[in-house]
C-alpha positions in Angstrom: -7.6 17.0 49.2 -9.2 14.7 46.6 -8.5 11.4 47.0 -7.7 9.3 44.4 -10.5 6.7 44.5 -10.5 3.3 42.6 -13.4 4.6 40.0 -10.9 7.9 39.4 -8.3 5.7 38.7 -10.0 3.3 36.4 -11.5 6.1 34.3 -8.0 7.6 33.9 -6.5 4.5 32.9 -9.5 3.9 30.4 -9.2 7.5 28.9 -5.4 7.0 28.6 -6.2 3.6 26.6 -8.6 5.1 24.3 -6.2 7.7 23.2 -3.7 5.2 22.8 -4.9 2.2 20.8 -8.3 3.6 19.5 -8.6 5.0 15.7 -10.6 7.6 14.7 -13.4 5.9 12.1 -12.7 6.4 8.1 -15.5 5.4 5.4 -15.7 1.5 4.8 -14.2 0.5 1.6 -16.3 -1.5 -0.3 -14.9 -5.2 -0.2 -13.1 -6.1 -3.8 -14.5 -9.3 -5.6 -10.4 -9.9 -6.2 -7.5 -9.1 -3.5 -3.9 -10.5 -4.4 -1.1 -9.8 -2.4 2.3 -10.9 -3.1 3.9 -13.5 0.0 5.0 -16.5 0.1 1.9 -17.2 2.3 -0.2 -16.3 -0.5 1.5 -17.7 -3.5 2.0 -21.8 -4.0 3.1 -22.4 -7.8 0.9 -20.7 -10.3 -1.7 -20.2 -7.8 -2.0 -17.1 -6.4 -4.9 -17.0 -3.3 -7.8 -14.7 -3.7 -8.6 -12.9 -0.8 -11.5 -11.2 -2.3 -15.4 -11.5 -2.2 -15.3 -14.0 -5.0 -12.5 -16.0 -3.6 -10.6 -19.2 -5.7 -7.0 -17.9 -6.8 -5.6 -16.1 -9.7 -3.1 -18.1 -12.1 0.6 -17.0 -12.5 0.4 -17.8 -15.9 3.3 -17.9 -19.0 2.8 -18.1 -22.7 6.4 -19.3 -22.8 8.7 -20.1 -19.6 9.4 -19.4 -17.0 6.2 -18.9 -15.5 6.5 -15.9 -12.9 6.4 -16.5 -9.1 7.3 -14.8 -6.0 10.6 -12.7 -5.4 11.2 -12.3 -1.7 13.8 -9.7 -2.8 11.3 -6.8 -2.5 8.0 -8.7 -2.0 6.4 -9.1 -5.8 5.5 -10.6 -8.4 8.1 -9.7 -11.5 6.3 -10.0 -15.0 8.2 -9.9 -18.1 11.8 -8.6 -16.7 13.2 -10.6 -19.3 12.3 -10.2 -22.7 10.3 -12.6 -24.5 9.1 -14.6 -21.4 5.3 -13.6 -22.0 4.1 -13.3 -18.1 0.9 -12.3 -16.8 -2.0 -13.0 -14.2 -5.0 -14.0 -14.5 -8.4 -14.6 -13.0 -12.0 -14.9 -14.2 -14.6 -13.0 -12.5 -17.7 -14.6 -13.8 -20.8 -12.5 -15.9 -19.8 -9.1 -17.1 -22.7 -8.3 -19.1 -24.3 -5.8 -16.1 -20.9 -3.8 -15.7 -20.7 -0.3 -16.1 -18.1 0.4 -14.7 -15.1 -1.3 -12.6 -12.0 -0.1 -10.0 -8.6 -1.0 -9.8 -5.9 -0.9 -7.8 -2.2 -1.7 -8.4 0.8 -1.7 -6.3 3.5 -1.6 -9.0 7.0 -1.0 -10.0 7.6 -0.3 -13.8 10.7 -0.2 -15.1 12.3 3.1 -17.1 12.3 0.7 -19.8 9.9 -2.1 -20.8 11.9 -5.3 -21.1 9.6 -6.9 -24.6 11.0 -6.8 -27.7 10.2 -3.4 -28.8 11.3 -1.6 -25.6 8.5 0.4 -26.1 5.5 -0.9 -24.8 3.8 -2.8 -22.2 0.4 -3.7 -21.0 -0.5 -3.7 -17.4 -4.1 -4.5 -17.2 -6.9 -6.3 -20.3 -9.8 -8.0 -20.2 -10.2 -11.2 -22.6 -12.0 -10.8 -26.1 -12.3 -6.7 -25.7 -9.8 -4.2 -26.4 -10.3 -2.2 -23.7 -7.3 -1.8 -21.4 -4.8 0.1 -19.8 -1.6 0.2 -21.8 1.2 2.3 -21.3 3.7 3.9 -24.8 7.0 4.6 -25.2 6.4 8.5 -24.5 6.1 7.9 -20.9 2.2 7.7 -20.9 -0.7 5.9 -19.5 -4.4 5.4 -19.8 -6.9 3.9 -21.2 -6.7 2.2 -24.6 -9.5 0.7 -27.0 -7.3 -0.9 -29.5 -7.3 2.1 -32.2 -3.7 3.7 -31.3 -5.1 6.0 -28.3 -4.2 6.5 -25.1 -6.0 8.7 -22.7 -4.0 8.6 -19.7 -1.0 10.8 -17.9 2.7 11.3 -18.0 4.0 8.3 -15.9 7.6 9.5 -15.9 7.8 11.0 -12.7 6.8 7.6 -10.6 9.0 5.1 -13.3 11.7 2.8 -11.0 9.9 2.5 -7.9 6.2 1.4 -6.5 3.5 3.8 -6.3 -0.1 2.9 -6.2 -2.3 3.0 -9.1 -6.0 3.4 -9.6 -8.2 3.3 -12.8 -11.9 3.7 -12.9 -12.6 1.8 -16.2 -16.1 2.4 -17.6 -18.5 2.1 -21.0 -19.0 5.8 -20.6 -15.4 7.9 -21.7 -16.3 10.9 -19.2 -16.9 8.4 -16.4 -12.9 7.0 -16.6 -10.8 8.5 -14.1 -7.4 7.5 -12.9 -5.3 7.7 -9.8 -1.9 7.7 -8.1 -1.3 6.8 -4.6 -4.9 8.5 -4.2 -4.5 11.2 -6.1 -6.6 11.9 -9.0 -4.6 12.9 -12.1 -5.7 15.1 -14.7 -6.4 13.0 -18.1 -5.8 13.9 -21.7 -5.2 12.0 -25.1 -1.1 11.4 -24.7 -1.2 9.3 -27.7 -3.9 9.6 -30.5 -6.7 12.4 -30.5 -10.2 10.1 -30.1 -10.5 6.5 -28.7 -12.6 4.6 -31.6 -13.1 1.3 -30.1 -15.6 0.0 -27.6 -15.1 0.0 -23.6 -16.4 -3.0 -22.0 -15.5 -6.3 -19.9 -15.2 -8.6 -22.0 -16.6 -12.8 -22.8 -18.8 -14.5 -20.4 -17.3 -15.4 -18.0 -15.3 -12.0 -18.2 -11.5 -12.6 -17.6 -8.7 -9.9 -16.8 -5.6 -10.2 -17.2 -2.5 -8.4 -15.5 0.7 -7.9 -17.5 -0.9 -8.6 -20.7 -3.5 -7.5 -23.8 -6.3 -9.8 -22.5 -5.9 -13.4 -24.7 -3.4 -11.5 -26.7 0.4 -10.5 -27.1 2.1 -6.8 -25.7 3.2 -8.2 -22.3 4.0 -5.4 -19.9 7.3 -5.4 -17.2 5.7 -4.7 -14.0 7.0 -5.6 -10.4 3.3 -6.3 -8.3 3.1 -6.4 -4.9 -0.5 -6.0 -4.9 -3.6 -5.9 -7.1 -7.8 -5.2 -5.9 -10.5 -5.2 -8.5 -14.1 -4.0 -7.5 -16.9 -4.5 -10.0 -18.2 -0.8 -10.0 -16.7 2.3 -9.3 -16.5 2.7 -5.8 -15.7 6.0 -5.8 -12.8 8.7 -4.7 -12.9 8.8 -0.9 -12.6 4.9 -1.0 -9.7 4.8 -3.7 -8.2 7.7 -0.9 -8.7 5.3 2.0 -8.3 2.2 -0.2 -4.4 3.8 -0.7 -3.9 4.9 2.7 -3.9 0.9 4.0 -1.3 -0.1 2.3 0.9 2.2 4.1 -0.2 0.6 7.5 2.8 0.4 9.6 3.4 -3.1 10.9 7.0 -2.7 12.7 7.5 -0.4 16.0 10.1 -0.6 18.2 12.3 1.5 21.0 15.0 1.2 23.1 17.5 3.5 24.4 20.6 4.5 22.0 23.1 3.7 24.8 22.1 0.2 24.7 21.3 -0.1 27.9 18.4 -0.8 29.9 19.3 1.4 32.9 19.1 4.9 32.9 19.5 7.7 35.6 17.7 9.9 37.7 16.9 13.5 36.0 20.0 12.7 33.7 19.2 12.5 29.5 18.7 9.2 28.2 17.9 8.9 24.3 14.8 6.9 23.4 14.5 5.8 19.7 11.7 4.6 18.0 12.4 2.7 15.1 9.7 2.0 12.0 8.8 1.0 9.1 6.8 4.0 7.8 7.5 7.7 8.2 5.3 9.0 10.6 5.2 11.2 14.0 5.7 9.3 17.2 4.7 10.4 20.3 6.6 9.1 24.0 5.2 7.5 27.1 7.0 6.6 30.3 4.5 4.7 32.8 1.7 5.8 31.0 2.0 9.7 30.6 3.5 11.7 27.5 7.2 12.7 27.9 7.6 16.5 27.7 9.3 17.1 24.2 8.8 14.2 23.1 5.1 14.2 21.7 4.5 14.0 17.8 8.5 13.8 17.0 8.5 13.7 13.4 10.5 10.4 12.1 13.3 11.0 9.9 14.1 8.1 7.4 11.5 6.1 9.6 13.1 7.0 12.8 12.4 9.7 16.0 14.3 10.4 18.9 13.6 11.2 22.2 15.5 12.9 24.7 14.5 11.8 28.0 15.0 13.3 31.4 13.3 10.6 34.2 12.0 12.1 36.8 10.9 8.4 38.5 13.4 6.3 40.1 13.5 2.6 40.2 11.6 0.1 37.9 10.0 2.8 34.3 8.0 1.7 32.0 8.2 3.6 28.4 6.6 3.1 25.0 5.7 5.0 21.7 3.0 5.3 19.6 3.4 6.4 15.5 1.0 7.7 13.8 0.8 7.8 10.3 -1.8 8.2 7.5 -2.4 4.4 7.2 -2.8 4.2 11.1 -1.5 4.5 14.5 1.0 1.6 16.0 2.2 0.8 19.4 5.3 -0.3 20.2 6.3 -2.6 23.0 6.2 -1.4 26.2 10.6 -1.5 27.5 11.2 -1.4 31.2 14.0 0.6 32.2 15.5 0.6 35.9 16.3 4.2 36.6 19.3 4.9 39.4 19.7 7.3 41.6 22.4 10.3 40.5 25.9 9.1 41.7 25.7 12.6 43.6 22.8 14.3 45.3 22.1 18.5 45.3 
């Protein structure tokens, strides 16, 4: 008989680990020049901390008052949700004049209706002294605008009252624009207007973008933010796909049995329930090894259950990993003291 020698055991436990913590490696996305992420960690009065390549912060910035600042009521930034406030963001991002082409991504929340005067419009990105932006029109539609009345973009209805992540390639060449939601491309067409007249490009030295408004000028767009990345070149559709599945890394696992209980009994079901904060599929362990059944449970409203038969007695140790398209997450490992059966067979 084999014995079980300390190398054997060492390379089992070292395979089991790989499986369970290592990830699979994705393309690198590029790292932005400007990475804002709505926290209170983040955010301290109008300045908003840059966690990109060209660092400083962004300005929460008001052409009236209030200025806009951090909701912890669903973890944004609210521009313009009451009319006439004239809200936006705003950050410089030094020489423009090379640009071809830029990315953007936006984690946002618009409203079914925009909250300026008009009810009709509202801006959600612009670059200062250019016209070239992304605008969105009382039909439902967004896209790219030059300032002459067109809009090449897509019907936004379907994603309006809740966040979704958007993405716009903006460039000097028309066919080179391409747009984005949670990292899928959408198909473009003029949803407002029949030819874009004016010129695409970045704007003054130093070039200066603006989020929630026409660059130095008025149509202020309602947007909740929770997040906004700006690369200076198009950095292309796998990384706008990977770019989108980070923000849905999960960051909250946890089990425990749904008796309450930390005891459980010998070959006698026990429930196990893995709770989350993103759907996924969650897969068991009890002291190390898959439970039968219980592998790739699929989580409904971000939770899976496990029904658990232990076949150990005394001191178990169980745990569950989710995987989901942002990433895989361990939860805690729970030790559960398993009895013997009040009567034997």
């Amino acid at each position: 008989m084999l014995k079980r020698t300390p190398v054997l055991v060492t390379g089992v436990l070292l395979t089991f680990l790989a499986n369970l913590f290592f990830q699979p490696a994705v393309a690198a996305v590029p790292t932005p020049a400007v990475s804002l992420t709505a926290s209170a960690s983040k955010i301290s009065g109008a300045n908003w901390t840059n966690d990109g390549s060209i660092g400083g912060t962004a300005t929460l910035s008001t052409a009236n008052t209030p200025a806009p600042t951090f909701q912890s009521s669903d973890t944004s930034v609210a521009l313009n949700s009451t009319a006439n406030t004239k809200q936006f963001v705003t950050q410089s991002v030094g020489n423009s004049s090379a640009l071809s082409s830029i990315t953007f991504e936006i984690t946002m929340k618009v409203p079914p209706t925009q909250a300026n005067s008009s009810g009709q419009y509202g801006m959600v990105m612009g670059w200062t002294g250019v016209n070239y932006d992304i605008w969105m029109q009382n039909n439902n539609c967004i896209g790219f605008n030059t300032g002459t009345g067109d809009i090449y973009g897509f019907n936004i209805s379907p994603f309006l009252g809740s966040f979704h992540t958007y993405t716009f390639v903006m460039s000097t060449t028309a066919a080179n624009q391409k747009a984005y939601v949670n990292g899928v491309s959408k198909s473009l067409a003029f949803c407002n207007g029949t030819s874009a007249g004016g010129v695409r490009g970045f704007g003054s030295i130093p070039s200066t973008f603006a989020i929630g408004r026409y660059g130095s000028n008025e149509f202020y767009g309602s947007l909740n933010v929770r997040s906004f990345k700006l690369w200076l070149s198009d950095i292309g559709a796998s990384s706008i796909q990977e770019s989108y599945n980070a923000t849905l890394a999960p960051t909250s696992h946890s089990i425990a049995l749904t008796s309450g209980l930390t005891t459980a009994t010998y070959r006698s079901a026990s429930t196990i329930r893995s709770t989350v904060d993103f759907d996924g599929k969650v897969t068991f362990y009890s002291n190390g090894k898959k439970i039968p059944g219980c592998v790739n449970v699929v989580t409904s409203s971000k939770v899976a259950n496990c029904n658990w038969r232990p076949n150990v007695k005394n001191y178990n140790f169980i745990s569950a990993v989710l995987t989901t398209v942002g990433g895989n997450l361990t939860s805690q490992s729970v030790r559960v003291f398993v009895n013997k059966r009040a009567t034997q067979r």
